[in-house]
Structures are given as structure tokens and as C-alpha cells.
N, C-alpha and C positions, 0 to 999 in steps of 0.2 A: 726256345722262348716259352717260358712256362705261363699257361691258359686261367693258370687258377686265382679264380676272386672268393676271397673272403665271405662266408657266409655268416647271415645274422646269428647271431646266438640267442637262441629263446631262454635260457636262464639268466642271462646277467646282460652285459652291457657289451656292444658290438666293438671290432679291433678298431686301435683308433677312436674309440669315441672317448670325450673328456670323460674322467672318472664322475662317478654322482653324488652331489655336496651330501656328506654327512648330517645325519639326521640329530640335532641336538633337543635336550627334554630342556621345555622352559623350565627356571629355575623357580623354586617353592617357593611357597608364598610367603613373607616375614614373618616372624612369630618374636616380637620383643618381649610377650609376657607369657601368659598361662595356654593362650590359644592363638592358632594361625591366623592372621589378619584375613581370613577367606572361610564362606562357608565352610563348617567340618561337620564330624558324624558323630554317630552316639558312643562312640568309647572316648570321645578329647572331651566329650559336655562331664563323665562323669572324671576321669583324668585332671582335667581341670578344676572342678569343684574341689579334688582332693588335695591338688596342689595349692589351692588357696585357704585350706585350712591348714594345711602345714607350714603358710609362710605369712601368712595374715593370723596368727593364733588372737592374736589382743582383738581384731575388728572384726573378722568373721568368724569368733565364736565368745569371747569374752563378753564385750558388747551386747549382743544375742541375748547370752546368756543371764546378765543381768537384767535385762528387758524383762525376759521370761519369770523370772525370780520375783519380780516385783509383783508380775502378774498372779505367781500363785498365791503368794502372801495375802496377797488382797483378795483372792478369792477364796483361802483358808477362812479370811475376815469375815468375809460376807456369809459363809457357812456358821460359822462359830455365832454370827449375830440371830441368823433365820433359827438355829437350835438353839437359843436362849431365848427365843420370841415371846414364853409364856414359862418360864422354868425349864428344866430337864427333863422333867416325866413326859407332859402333854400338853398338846397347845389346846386355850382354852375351845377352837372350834372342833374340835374330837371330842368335850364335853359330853355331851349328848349320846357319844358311842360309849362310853364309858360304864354306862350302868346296861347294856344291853348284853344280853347271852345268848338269848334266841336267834337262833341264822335267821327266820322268816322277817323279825323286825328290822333286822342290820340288812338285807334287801329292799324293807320297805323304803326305810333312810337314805339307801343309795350308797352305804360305804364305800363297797371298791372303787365305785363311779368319780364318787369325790376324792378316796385318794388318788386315784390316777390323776385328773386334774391338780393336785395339791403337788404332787410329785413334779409333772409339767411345769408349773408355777416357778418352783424352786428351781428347777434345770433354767430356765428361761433368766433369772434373777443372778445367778453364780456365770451363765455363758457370757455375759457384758464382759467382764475383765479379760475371760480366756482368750473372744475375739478382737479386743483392741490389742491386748500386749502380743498376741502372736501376731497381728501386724506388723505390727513398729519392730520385734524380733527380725522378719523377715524381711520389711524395709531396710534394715540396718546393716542387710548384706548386701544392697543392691550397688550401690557406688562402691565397697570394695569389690565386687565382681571386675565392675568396670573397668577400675583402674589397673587392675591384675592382669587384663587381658592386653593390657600396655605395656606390663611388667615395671605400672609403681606399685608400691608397697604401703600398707594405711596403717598409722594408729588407732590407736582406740579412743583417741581426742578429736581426728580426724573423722572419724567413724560417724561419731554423735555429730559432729559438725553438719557432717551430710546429710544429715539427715533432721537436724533441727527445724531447716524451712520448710520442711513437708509434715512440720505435727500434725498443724493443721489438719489437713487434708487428708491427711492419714486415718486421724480420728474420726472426721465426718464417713468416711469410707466406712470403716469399723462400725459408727452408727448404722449406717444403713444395710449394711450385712447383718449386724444385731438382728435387726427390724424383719428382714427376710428369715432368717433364724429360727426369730421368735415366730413368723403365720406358720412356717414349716413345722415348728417343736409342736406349735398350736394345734395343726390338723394331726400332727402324727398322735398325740397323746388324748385331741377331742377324737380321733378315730378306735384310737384304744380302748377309751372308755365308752365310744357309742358300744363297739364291737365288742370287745373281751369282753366289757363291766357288764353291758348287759347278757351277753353269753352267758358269763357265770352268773348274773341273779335269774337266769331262768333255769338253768344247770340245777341248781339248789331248790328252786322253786318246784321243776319238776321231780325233785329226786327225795323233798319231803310232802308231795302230794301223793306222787304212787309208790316212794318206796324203792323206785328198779335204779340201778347206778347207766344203766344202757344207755338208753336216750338223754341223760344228760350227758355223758359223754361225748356222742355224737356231736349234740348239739353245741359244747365249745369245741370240737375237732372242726368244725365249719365253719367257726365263725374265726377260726385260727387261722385257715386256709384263707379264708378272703381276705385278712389281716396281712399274711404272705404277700398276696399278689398285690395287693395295695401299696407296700412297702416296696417289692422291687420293682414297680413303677414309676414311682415316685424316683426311687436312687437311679433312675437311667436317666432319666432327666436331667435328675440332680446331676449327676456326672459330667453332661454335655455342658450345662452351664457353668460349672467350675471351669472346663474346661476352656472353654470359648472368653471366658476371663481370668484367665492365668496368671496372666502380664499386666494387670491393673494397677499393681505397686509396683513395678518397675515405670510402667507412665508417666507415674506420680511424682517419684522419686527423681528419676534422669530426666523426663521432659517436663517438666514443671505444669502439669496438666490438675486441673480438678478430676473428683470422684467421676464425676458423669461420664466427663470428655476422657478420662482412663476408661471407660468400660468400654465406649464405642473405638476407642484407638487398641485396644487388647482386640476385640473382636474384628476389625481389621485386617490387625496384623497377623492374626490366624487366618484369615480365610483365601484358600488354595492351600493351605497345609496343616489341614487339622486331623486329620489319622498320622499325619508323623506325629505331629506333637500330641494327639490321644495317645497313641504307641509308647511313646515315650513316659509321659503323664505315668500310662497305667505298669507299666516295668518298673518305673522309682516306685512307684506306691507298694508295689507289690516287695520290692526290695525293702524297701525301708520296714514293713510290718513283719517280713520276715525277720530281718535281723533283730529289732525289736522285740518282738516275740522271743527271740534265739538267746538273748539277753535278758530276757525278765526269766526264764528257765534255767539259764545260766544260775543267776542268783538267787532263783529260789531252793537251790541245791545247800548251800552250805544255812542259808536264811532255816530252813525246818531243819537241818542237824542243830541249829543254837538252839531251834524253841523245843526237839525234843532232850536238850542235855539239858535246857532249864527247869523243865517242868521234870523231870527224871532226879533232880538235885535235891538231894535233902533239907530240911528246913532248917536246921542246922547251918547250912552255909550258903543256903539261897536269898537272903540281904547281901551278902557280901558281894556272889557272883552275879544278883541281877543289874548291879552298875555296870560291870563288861558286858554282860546281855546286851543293856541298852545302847553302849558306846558302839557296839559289832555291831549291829543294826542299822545305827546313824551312818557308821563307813560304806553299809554295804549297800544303803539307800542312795547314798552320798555317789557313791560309784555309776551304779547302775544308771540315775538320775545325769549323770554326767556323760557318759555313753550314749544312752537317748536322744539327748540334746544334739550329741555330736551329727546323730543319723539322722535328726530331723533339718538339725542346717544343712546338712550335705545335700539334699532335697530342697532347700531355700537357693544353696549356689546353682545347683543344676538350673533352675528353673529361671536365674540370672542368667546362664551362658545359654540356653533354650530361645529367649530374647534375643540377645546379640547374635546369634546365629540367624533369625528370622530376620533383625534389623540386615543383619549381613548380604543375604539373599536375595531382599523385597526392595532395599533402598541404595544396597551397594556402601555401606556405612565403612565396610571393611578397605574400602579403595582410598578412603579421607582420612584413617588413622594411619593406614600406610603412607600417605602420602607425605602427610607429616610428620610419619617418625624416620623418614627419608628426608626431609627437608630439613627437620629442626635440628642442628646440633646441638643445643642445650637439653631436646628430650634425647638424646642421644647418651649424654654421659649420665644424664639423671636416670635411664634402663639401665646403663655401665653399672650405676651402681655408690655414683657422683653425691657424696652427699647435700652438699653446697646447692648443684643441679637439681637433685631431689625438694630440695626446699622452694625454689622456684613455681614446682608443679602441685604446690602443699593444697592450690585450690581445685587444680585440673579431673576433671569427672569424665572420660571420653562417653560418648554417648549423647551429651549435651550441644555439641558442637553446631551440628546440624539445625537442633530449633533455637538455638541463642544466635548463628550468626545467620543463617537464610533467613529467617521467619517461616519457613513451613518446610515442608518433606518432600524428597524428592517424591516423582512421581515413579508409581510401580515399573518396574522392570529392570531400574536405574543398574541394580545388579544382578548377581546370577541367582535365577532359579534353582 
């Protein structure tokens, strides 16, 4: 009669014991459109922004880019008018500079001082346009973001649709950014010319008293440096508060909020996660100037082969060949202008899915499009791909869901950190 019992096994599971249920991975989380219906990370925010310019072309960049178009026109306009203000030569308040030669009078006058100021003026007058149409540009991506992350798809009829009930509010916005804008253009250029302008009329002042170029030197090398440190003071600032309202025209737009009540719901919706989303912030920015950059070098490569085979061309056949001069030029502006555009919206979508991913996280919003795109069978075949179905959803904005059918927001934690 055999003595022997079974000893435990210290690596696995003892004889006779039931075997151990297998370890299954819950399954992922839906993804019907551009992005997982679940917080994601920084390579789906920019994945997805790319995906929705390649399948939203008409809304999230035609649209856009007409927006933008209009904006510069009108602010070519506004140029074209300020340099016509008194003729071409000179406007009549430079009058007075006009008969002057003497440097010691043109200090006394204040020249530099007043152009800086004059310059400030005109920057301040030309920024109206640039700041309202890059809003409404940038509004105009935000409901296709949205709906992409559904995986519907928007026209460019749809696009404007979306974005018509928020002129309003859009513009007010854009006012008051102007306004801000404008005290910041104000100090920066009244700084320049307390600082630089009088720099250099003491520069000159001391350098036809005694003669020495030294100490006037000096003395705009100082008044440069504290212009330095003035300035990147200012832009740290500036940076936090760009940042800290990021999402103002997304508020605007998806949750039908005014200017104000966007700025405290952006600030917010950032706060506990404002170095990802600084992080983030300053990696597109940095991308975007890069490739920007990479692109105006790009073309300025064959741009100075034209201007030096123009000016190299005999006169002889230079009427003939300056109409292709000018056509190569139009294309190559035409291009590059068009590339630009691309890299700045892709920067407008980012900053769409940067939102939903915070909505995603902070209110759990990702749990209610799921929910629904597991309940509805009509958005079911309208993702499929359903035309008919599609037509259905011609108004559906997800994002909206939330403040049209509760009346207010969940509270923090709703979803995952």
C-alpha cells in the first residue's frame, strides 16, 4: 500500500485541482469613425485629423479655405485703402518730415517714435479681418471633427450649415479677441517706441554731441535687452492664456454657449490636464512652423531660379517671357498658399479631437456615442455607409447630445481620467 500524497506544486495548480478560467482581454473599445469611442493618445489626435482631411476634403478644408480667402481679400482691401490715404508718395502727416535733413531736428520731431506708433496703428486696423475670418475658418472644422469621430461624413453645405447659428457668437468672440489684440499690439509697439525710439534719439543725440559711435551703441544695446526681456515675458503669459482657452470655439460651436460662458467652460475643461494639453499645444505648433517653414524654402527654390532667368533675359524677349514670369509665380504662390492652409487646418482638426478626448475623459461623453451607436440601427447603416441612413443623420452633431438633451453636464469623473 503506497504512503505517497500528492504534493502542492508551487508553479502551477495542484493535482486534481479544477484547471484556472482563462484570462480573456475585454474587447476594444468601438471605433465607427476617425477615433475610438474611449480616451486616446497623441498619435490617433493627429491620425485622425489626417483622416478627416482626406475624407471630409469639401468641409474640412474647402470651407476653411474659402473662409480664409475672403479674409485676406479684405484685408489686401484694407491695405490697398491705408496706402492710398493721401496719394502714393506720402501721407500728408509726414508732411513736416519731409523738408527735414538734419538728424538733430528729426529727434526733435520725434520721427522714429511716431513711426512706430503709425506702424502699430496700421498692424492694429489690417488684424480685424485676419482675427475674425481665422475664427469662423477654424469653427468651420469643428462639427466635422465631430461627426467623423461617428464616422459620418459632411459636405461642404452641411459644413456652413453648422456652423451658421454660431455667426453670431463667433464674431462677438473675434471682437473681443481683436480688443485684447489690440491693448497687447498697443503696449508692445507704445514699449518699442518708449524704448527703442527713445534709445535711438539719444544714440544720435549723443553721437552728434561728442562725436564717439561707443556709448551710443551701448546705449541702444540696453535698451534692446530690456525690450528682450519685456517681450518674453509677455509671450509666457501670452502662451498660458491661449492655452487655457483653446477650446472656446469648440464651446461655441458644439455646445451652443456665448463668448464668455466659452471661455470659463474651455478653462474648465482644462483644468487637471493642462501640461498634456500644453504638451500637445506646443508639439503642433512647433510642427506646423516647422513644416511651414520647410515649405516656404521648398519654394523659394525654383521662385529665385524664375527671378534670376528674368532679370538675366534680354530685352529683346523680356515682354514676351515676363507673362510666364507672372503665370509661374501665380502657380507657385497658388501652391504653396494651398499646402499652408492644409498644415494650419490639420492644427484646427487636432485641436477638435484634443476636445473630444477631454470631453471623453472628464464627462465620460465617449460612453453615450457608444451607447448609441450600439443601440441605433439606422446610425448603424448610416456608418455602413447607407446612403438613405446617412441622410437621416444630415443634422446629427455628436457632441451636442449632452447639453440639448440633459440640460447640463455630467459631473467630473463621469469618465475616465
Amino acid at each position: 500500500m503506497s504512503h505517497y500524497q500528492p504534493q502542492p506544486n508551487p508553479y502551477g495548480q495542484n493535482p486534481g485541482q479544477q484547471p484556472y478560467p482563462s484570462y480573456q482581454l475585454p474587447p476594444p473599445p468601438p471605433q465607427p469613425g476617425s477615433v475610438p469611442l474611449a480616451p486616446f493618445g497623441l498619435g490617433q489626435v493627429f491620425s485622425a485629423s489626417w483622416q478627416n482631411i482626406t475624407k471630409n476634403f469639401g468641409s474640412a478644408v474647402g470651407l476653411p479655405a474659402v473662409i480664409s480667402i475672403f479674409g485676406f481679400l479684405l484685408m489686401a482691401a484694407l491695405i490697398a485703402v491705408v496706402i492710398m490715404i493721401d496719394g502714393a508718395n506720402n501721407w500728408a502727416f509726414f508732411g513736416q518730415f519731409s523738408n527735414v535733413n538734419d538728424e538733430a531736428d528729426l529727434v526733435e520731431l520725434g520721427f522714429v517714435n511716431w513711426m512706430i506708433l503709425i506702424i502699430g496703428l496700421i498692424s492694429v486696423v489690417i488684424l480685424l479681418p485676419l482675427v475674425v475670418f481665422q475664427i469662423l475658418a477654424q469653427a468651420a472644422t469643428v462639427a466635422v471633427s465631430s461627426r467623423h469621430a461617428m464616422g459620418l461624413r459632411t459636405t461642404f453645405a452641411q459644413g456652413f450649415r453648422f456652423l451658421k447659428p454660431a455667426l453670431g457668437r463667433l464674431t462677438l468672440l473675434a471682437l473681443f479677441y481683436w480688443v485684447l489684440s489690440t491693448i497687447l499690439l498697443g503696449l508692445f509697439f507704445a514699449s518699442l517706441a518708449l524704448i527703442i525710439g527713445e534709445a535711438i534719439n539719444l544714440a544720435v543725440t549723443q553721437d552728434l554731441a561728442t562725436g564717439e559711435v561707443g556709448g551710443a551703441i551701448a546705449t541702444f544695446a540696453v535698451a534692446v535687452i530690456m525690450w528682450i526681456v519685456l517681450i518674453i515675458l509677455v509671450s509666457f503669459l501670452s502662451l498660458f492664456i491661449v492655452v487655457r482657452f483653446i477650446f472656446v470655439i469648440q464651446a461655441i460651436v458644439l455646445e451652443g454657449m456665448g463668448p464668455f460662458a466659452a471661455l470659463k467652460r474651455s478653462w474648465t475643461l482644462i483644468r487637471g490636464r493642462y501640461w498634456p494639453v500644453f504638451g500637445t499645444y506646443l508639439l503642433l505648433t512647433v510642427i506646423v512652423s516647422f513644416a511651414t517653414q520647410l515649405i516656404s524654402l521648398v519654394f523659394s527654390i525654383p521662385s529665385a531660379g524664375l527671378e534670376t532667368e528674368f532679370t538675366s533675359t534680354s530685352a529683346e524677349v523680356s515682354s514676351a517671357w515676363s507673362l510666364n514670369y507672372a503665370i509661374l509665380q501665380i502657380v507657385l504662390t497658388m501652391a504653396q498658399t494651398f499646402l499652408s492652409t492644409i498644415i494650419a487646418l490639420f492644427m484646427f482638426l487636432a485641436f477638435n479631437n484634443m476636445y473630444l478626448d477631454l470631453r471623453f475623459r472628464k464627462e465620460g461623453l465617449h460612453l453615450q456615442l457608444a451607447e448609441r451607436s450600439f443601440s441605433d440601427p439606422l446610425l448603424q447603416r448610416a456608418i455602413a455607409g447607407d446612403v438613405q441612413a446617412q441622410e437621416a443623420f444630415d443634422d446629427y452633431v455628436p457632441g451636442q447630445i449632452i447639453a440639448h438633451q440633459s440640460g447640463h453636464y455630467p459631473p467630473p469623473g463621469a469618465g475616465q481620467r
